[in-house]
N, C-alpha and C positions, 0 to 999 in steps of 0.2 A: 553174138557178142553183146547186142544190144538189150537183148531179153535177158542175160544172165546177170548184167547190171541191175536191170527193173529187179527183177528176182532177189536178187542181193540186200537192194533198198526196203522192198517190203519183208523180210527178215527180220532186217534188224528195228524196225516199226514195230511190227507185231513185240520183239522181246525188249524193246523201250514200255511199249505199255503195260506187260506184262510185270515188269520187275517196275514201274509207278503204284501197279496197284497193290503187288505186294508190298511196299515199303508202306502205302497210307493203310493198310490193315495190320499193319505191323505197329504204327505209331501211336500213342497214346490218346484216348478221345480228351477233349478239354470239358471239365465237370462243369458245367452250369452252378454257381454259386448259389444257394439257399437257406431260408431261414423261417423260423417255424414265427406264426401269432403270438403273441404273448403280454400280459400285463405287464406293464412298463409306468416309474413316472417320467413325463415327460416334460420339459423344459425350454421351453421357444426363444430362442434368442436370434437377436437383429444384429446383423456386424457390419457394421460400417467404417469406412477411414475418416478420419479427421482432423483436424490441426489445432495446436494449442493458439489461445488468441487473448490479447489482454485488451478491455474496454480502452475507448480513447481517455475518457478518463484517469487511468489507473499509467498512463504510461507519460513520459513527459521527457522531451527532447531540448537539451539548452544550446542553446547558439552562440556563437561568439559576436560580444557587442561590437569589436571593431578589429581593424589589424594589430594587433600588439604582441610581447612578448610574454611567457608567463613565467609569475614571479614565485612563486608558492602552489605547489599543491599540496592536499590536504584530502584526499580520496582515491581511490582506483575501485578496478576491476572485482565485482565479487562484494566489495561492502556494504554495509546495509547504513542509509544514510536516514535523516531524519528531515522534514519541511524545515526550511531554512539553514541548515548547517553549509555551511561557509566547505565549495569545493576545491575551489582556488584561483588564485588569487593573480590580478593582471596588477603587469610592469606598468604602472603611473608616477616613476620618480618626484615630477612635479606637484601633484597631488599628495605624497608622501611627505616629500619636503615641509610642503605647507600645512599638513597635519603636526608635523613634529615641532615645528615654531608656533603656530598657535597653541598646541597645549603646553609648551612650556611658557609662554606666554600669561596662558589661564593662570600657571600657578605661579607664578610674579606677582601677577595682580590678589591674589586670593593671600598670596603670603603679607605682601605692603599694606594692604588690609586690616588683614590680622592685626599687626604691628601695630598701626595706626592707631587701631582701634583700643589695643590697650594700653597703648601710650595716652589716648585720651579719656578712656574711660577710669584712668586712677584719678583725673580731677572732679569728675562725675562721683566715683568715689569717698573721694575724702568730703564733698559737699553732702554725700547723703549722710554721713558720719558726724559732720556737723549738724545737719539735721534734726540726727533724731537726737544728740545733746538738747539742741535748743528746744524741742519737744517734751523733753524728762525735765529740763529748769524751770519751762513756763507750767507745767504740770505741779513740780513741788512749791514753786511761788503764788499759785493759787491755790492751793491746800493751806499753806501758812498764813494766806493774805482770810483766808475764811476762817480759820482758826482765830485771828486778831479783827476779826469783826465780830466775831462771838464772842469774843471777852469784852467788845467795848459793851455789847448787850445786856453783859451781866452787872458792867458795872460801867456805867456811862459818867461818871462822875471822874472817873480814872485818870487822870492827864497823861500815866504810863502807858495805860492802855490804849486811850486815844492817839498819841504816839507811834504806837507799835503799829497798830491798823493802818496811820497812814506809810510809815514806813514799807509796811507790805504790800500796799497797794503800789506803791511804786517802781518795785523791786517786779510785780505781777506787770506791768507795762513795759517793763525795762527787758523780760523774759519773751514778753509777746513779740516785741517790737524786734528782739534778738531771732526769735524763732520765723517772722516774715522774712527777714535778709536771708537766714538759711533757706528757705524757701525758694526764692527769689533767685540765690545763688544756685543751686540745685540746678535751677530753671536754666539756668544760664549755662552751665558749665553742659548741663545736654543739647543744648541750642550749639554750644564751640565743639561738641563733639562732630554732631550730623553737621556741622557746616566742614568742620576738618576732614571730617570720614566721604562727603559726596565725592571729591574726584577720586578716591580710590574707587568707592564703585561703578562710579561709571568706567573707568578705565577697565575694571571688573567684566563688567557687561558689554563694553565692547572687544574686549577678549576672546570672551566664549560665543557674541557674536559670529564672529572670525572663525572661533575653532568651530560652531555648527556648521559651518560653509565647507572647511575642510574635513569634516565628517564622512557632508556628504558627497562630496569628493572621493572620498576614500571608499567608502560605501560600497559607489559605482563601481568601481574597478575588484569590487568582490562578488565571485559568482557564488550564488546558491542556489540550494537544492528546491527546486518549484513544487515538491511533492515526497512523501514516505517509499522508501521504496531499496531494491536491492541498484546498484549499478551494474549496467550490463555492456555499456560503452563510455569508454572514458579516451579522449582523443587530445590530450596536453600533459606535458610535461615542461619541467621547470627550464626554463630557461629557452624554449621551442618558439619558435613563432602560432601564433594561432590569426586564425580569420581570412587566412589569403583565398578562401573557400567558403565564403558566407554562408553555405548553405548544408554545408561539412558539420552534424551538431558535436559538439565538445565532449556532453554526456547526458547519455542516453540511461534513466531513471525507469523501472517496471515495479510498479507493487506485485510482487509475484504471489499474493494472498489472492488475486481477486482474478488469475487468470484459471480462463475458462476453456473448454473444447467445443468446437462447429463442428457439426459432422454432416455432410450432406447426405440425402437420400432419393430415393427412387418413389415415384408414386407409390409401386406396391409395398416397398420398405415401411413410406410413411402411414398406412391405414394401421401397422401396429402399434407405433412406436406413439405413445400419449404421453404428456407432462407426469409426473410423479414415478415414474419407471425404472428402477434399479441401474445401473450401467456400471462395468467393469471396463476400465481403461487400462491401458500398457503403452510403452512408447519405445519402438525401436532402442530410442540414445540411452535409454536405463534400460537395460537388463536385470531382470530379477525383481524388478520392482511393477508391484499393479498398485490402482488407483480406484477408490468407490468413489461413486458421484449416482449423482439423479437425475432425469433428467428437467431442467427447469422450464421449459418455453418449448415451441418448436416456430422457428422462425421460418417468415417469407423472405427471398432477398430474389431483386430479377437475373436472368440466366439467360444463355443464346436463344436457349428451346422454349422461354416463354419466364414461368418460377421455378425457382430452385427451394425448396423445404429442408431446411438444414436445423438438428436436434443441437441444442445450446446446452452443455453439462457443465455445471460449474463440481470442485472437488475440493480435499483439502493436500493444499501441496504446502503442507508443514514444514519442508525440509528445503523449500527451493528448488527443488531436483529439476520444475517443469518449466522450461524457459520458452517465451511463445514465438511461434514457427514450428517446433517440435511436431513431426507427425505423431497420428494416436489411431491402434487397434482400439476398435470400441463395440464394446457389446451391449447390446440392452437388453434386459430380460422383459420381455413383452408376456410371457404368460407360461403357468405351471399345471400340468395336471396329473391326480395322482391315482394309478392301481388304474391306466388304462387300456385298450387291448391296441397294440400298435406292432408294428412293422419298421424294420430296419428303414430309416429315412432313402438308403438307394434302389428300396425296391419298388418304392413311387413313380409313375412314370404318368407320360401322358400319351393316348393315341392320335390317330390325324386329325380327328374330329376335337381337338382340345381337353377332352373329359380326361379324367382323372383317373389311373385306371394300375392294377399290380396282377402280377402273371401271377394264377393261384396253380397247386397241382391237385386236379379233380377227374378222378375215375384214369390214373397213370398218363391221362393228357395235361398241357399248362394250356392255359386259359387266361387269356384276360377278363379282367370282372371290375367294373366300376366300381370306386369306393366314395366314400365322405370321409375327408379327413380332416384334424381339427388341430392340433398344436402342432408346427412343425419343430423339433429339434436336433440340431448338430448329428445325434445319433439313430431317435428314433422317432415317427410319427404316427401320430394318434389315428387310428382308425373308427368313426364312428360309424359307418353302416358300410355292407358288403363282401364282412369275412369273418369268419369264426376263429373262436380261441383253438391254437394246435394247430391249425391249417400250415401249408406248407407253399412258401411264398419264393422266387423268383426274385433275385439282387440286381440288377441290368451289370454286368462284367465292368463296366468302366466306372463304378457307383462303387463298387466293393471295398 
């Protein structure tokens, strides 16, 4: 009983292994993926992640100067404001008030003034009009008085003549003596003007006193812009309370002309990557749109593991599209070579020994065979010593 069991067991052993090895000779071998030598140009590029980042400079956060209400706004979300434009405006009724009575104020005194001023300058007036009468008579009364002093010369003997001259002469003193009182008057009546016209202006001057105080009163209670720039946080609306959060800013200003990308990198990353170097950007939040830039600087900043080497690309973001925090796909083109003999970039490997090494197929075995390689690119890498053109190279299956 006991043997016919055993007996049984190894049966169906024997036709389990038998119908395994038929099925794995049946099944499809899996093709080793390959790829022939060949002249290639090649194009090295660095990829890195990044974030967009705007200098402290170029960004400017306003606060709210106290608890209050807000009276006016004058901005939002998305606009492009200028340094100093007026964003909006805090509830200071009291300060309001006393802006609106001193400038009416101003123009009380500026009107009583006026008035004043030509209610007294028609006697200023009518004295320079006397004036220049008395100017034109002492002017023809010495013309006539010299006229009648040449005739007595012609004829001194004349008792008419003599007559007339002194006549003229007297008439010449009687003009003079007319033309100093216009003078005099003149004098006078602008003396009664600026003595009429001082309290108006000082009442004047201490007006606008007044209204510069309530100016700058008023002033204060307007927010503006600390900086050029798009708004990107705006946190008041009219008639809302502001300030219960001091530290809550109101709005949040970005010149988005000047923002930039950090890219951080890897030691090995960083030996390619130098100042002047091409770089193509993309940012998840825009689709469809890419970004040139260069790269400017490669900065040090410290890190847990010691420094951190982060590539700094400034670009042109014409359009606003790049607001900072925005993650950034970032590419640097580190280096181009053309018409040279390379290999699919997945056929590169390395053995245990670290060397650098591609499975060649030689004499219908693969082999590995040390190479030197020099551009690494996305699709293919430059082989400078080790393999011949047309040789037949080895993809590693998870590379392909």
């Amino acid at each position: 009983m006991h043997s016919n069991s055993r007996r049984l067991r190894q049966i169906i052993a024997v036709a389990s292994a038998l119908l395994i090895g038929a099925l794995s000779a049946c099944a499809p071998k899996q093709e080793v993926p390959t790829a022939r030598v060949t002249r290639q140009d090649v194009v090295q590029w660095v990829r890195l992640n990044g974030e967009a980042i705007v200098p402290p400079a170029s960004r400017a956060e306003v606060l709210p100067p106290y608890r209050t209400t807000v009276a006016k706004v004058f901005s939002g979300v998305g606009q492009t404001v200028k340094e100093g434009d007026v964003l909006l405006e805090l509830s200071a009724p009291a300060a309001q008030a006393s802006y609106q009575q001193n400038r009416e104020a101003v123009l009380a005194a500026e009107s009583a003034l006026q008035k004043a001023d030509r209610q007294y300058s028609q006697a200023v007036q009518r004295a320079q009009s006397r004036l220049q009468e008395a100017r034109k008579k002492e002017q023809q009364a010495r013309q006539t008085a010299e006229k009648e002093v040449s005739a007595v010369g012609s004829n001194p003997e004349s008792p008419e003549a003599l007559t007339g001259a002194v006549r003229a002469g007297m008439n010449m003193e009687e003009a003079a003596a007319e033309r100093k009182a216009a003078e005099q008057a003149l004098i006078q009546a602008k003396a009664q003007r600026e003595a009429a016209l001082a309290p108006y202006k000082r009442q004047l001057e201490m007006a606008k006193a007044a209204f510069g105080g309530a100016q700058s009163a008023r002033k204060a209670a307007a927010i503006r812009a600390p900086i050029s720039g798009e708004v990107l946080v705006f946190n008041a609306q009219e008639k809302a309370m502001i300030g219960e959060n001091a530290a809550t800013p109101l709005v949040v200003i970005v010149d988005l002309d000047k923002v930039k990308v950090h890219a951080p990198m890897t030691a090995e990353q960083s030996a390619f990557v130098k100042e002047d170097l091409p770089a193509t950007l993309a940012f998840p939040l825009i689709p469809n749109e890419t970004f040139a830039g260069e790269v400017e600087n490669i900065d040090t900043q410290p890190a847990q593991a010691g420094q951190q080497r982060i590539a700094v690309i400034p670009f042109k973001n014409e359009k606003g599209l790049v607001k900072p925090g925005m993650d950034a796909n970032v590419g640097i083109k580190a280096g181009e070579a053309k018409n040279v003999l390379a290999v699919p970039t997945g056929a590169v490997d390395r053995d245990s020994t670290g060397r650098t090494v591609v499975n060649v197929l030689r004499n219908g075995n693969w082999e590995p065979v040390v190479v030197t390689v020099g551009l690494t690119g996305a699709d293919f890498t430059e082989i400078r010593t080790g393999l011949e053109e047309g040789e037949t190279v080895q993809i590693t299956p998870d590379k392909a």
